[in-house]
C-alpha positions in Angstrom: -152.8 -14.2 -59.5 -154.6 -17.4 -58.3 -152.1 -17.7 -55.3 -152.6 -14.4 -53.9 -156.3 -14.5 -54.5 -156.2 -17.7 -52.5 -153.7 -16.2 -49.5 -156.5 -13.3 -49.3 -159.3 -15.6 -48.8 -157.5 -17.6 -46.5 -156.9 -14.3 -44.7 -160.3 -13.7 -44.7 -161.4 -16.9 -43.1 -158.7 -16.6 -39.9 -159.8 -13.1 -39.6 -163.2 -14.5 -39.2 -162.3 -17.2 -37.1 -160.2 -14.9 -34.8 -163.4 -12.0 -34.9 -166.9 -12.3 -36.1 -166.4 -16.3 -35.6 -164.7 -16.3 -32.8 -167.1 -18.4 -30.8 -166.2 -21.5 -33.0 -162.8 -21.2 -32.3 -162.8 -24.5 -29.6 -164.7 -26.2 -32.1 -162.7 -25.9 -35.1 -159.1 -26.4 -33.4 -160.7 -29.5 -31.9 -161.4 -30.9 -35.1 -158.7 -29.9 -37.1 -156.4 -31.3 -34.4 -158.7 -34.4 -33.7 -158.5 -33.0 -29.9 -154.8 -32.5 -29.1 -155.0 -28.4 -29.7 -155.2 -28.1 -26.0 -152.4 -30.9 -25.0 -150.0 -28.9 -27.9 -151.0 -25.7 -26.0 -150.2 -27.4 -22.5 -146.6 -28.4 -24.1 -145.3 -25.0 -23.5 -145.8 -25.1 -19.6 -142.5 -27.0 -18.5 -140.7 -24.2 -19.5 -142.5 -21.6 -18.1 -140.3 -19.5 -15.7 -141.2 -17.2 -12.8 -143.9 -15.8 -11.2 -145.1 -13.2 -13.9 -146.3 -14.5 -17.2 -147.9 -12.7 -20.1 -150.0 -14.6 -22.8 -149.7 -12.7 -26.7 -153.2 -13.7 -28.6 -154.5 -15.1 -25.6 -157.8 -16.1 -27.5 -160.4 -17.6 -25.7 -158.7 -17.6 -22.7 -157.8 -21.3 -21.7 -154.2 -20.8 -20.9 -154.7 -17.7 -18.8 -156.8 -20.0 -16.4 -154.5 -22.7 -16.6 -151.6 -20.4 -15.5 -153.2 -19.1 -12.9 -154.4 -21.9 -11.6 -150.6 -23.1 -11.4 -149.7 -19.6 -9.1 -148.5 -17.1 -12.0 -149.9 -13.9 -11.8 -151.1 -13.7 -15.4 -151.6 -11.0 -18.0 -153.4 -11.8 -21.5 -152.8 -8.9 -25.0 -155.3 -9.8 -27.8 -155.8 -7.9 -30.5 -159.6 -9.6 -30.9 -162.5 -8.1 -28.9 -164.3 -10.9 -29.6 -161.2 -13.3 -28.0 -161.3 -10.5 -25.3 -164.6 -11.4 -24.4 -164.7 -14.8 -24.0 -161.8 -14.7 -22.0 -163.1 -12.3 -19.5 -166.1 -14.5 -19.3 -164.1 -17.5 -18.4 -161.9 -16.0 -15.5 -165.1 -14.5 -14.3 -166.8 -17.8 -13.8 -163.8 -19.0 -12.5 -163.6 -16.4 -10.3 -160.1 -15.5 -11.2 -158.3 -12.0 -11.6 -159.3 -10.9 -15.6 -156.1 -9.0 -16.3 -156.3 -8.5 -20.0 -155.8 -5.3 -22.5 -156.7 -5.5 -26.3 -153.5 -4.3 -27.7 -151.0 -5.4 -30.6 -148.1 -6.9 -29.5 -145.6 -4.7 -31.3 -146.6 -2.1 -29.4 -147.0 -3.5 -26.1 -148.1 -0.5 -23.2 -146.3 -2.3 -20.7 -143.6 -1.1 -18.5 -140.0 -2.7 -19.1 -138.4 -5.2 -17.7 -141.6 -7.0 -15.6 -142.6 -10.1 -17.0 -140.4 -13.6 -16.6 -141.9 -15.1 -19.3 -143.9 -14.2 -22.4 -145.9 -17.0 -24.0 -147.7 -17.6 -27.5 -149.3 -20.7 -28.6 -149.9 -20.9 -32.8 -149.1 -17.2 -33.4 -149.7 -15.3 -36.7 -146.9 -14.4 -38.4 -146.6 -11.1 -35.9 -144.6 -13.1 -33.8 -141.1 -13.0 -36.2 -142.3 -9.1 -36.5 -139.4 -7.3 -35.6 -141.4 -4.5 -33.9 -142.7 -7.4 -31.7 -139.6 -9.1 -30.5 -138.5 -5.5 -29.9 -141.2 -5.1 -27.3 -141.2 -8.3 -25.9 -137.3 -8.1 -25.5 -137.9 -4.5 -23.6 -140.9 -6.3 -21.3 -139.1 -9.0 -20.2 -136.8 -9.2 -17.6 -132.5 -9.7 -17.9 -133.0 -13.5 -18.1 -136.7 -13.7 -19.1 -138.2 -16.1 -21.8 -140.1 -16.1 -24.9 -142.1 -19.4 -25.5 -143.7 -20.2 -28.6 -145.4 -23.5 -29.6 -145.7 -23.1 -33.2 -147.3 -25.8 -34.4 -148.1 -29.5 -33.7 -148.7 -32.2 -36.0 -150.7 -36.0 -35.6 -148.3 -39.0 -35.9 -151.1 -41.3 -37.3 -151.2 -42.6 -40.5 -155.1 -42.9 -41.4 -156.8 -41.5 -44.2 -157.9 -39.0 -41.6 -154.8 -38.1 -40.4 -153.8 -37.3 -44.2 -156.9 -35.5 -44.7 -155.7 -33.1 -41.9 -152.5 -32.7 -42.5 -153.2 -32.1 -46.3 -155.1 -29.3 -45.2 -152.9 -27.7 -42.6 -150.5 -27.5 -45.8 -152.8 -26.0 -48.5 -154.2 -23.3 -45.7 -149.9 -22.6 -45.4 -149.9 -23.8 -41.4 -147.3 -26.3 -42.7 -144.4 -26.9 -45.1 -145.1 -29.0 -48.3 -141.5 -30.3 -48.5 -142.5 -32.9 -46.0 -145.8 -35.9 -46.4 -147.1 -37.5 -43.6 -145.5 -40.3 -43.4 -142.2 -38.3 -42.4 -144.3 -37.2 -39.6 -141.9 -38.3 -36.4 -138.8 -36.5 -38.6 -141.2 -32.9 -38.8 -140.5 -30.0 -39.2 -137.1 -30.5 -40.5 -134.5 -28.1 -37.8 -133.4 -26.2 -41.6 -137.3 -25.0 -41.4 -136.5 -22.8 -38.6 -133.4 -21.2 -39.5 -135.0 -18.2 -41.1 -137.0 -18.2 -37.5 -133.8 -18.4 -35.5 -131.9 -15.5 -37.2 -134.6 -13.1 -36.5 -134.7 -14.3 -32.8 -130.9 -13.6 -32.6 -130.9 -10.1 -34.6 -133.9 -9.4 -32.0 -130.8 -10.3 -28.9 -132.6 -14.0 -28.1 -131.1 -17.1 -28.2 -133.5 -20.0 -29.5 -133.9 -23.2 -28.3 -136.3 -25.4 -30.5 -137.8 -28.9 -28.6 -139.6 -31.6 -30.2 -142.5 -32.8 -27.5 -143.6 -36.1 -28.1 -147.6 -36.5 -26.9 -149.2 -39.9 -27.1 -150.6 -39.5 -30.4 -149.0 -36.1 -31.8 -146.0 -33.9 -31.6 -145.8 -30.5 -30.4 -142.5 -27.8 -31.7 -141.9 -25.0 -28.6 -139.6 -22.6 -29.1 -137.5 -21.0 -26.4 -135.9 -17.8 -26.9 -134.0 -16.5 -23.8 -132.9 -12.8 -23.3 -129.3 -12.6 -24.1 -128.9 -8.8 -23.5 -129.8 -7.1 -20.3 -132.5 -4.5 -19.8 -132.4 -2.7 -16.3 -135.1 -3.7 -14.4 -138.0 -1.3 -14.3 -138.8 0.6 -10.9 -142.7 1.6 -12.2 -145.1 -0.8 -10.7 -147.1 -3.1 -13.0 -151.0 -2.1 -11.9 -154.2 -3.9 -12.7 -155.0 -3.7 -15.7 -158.3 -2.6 -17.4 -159.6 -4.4 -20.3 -159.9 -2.7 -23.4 -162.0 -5.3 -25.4 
């Protein structure tokens, strides 16, 4: 009774951060990651592949500009108005291309077989959703990629570095089987397995990298399209945003 009541509050709170709240969201991953939320988000870019790239919960929209700064051509899918409209706002003043649809990603209205790589950085759970790696699988091209960074974690050893990651574990962002101080050993690979199974069943094959930043870690997972989709012949318009 007490657990679930605390999972539904904790619920509550990422909903808010993700909607009503969502103009926090810099602030509070800067401080619960004592600054390294962007460099664990930055992780992921090595092995990005191709020229067309879509973003799942592209939030406030700092990847997208990245990306396209680097010469992908660069969709975003959130779910959040809220995320939708502070991304549009910063490609705007950037004066890049805002192509960005509010939709969920298990039910993406793409056409198949367009994008070389799909990328989400510190997905919900939605991202082992069947229905999703269904339509990412159909969106991606015969040897396209799924990248997910799914968490990073400080290698200090302060009293503040404890404080943090004792409450990235009792918010359920991290497994309590580990403590701090096993922090260069985390996550253990027998974490994942339950991860990698529903990446195979899905017709990926995952690839899990440790990426060691000067004072954190960042996990990236990269799933690579095992079974072949024809490519699509429908052209992939601009698309309107919906947030």
């Amino acid at each position: 009774m007490v657990k679930n009541i605390w999972v539904g509050l904790l619920r509550f709170g990422f909903r808010l951060l993700y909607y009503e709240l969502a103009w926090t969201y810099d602030l509070v991953s800067w401080v619960v990651s004592l600054g390294e939320w962007r460099q664990w988000q930055k992780a992921a870019r090595p092995f990005i592949q191709g020229p067309m790239v879509l973003e799942l919960g592209h939030g406030p929209g700092h990847l997208l500009v990245d990306l396209q700064r680097a010469g992908h051509r660069v969709f975003g899918v959130d779910l959040s108005p809220f995320m939708g409209r502070q991304a549009r706002r910063r490609l705007q003043k950037q004066m890049l291309p805002a192509n960005l649809i509010r939709a969920q990603a298990q039910a993406l209205p793409l056409p198949t077989a367009v994008f070389n790589t799909i990328l989400a950085t510190f997905p919900t759970e939605y991202i082992v959703d069947s229905q999703t790696l269904a339509s990412v699988h159909r969106v991606l091209v015969g040897n396209g990629r799924l990248i997910v960074v799914p968490e990073g974690h400080l290698t200090g050893r302060s009293g503040l570095h404890r404080l943090i990651d004792w409450l990235f574990r009792i918010t359920g962002q991290r497994d309590g089987a580990f403590s701090v101080d096993e922090a260069a050993h985390w996550p253990h690979p027998d974490l994942w397995e339950p991860f990698r199974q529903r990446f195979v069943a899905a017709g990926f094959q995952l690839h899990i990298k440790s990426i060691q930043l000067r004072r954190s870690v960042a996990t990236v997972f990269i799933a690579e399209k095992t079974i072949n989709t024809p490519d699509s012949t429908a052209p992939l318009t601009e698309l309107n945003s919906q947030t």
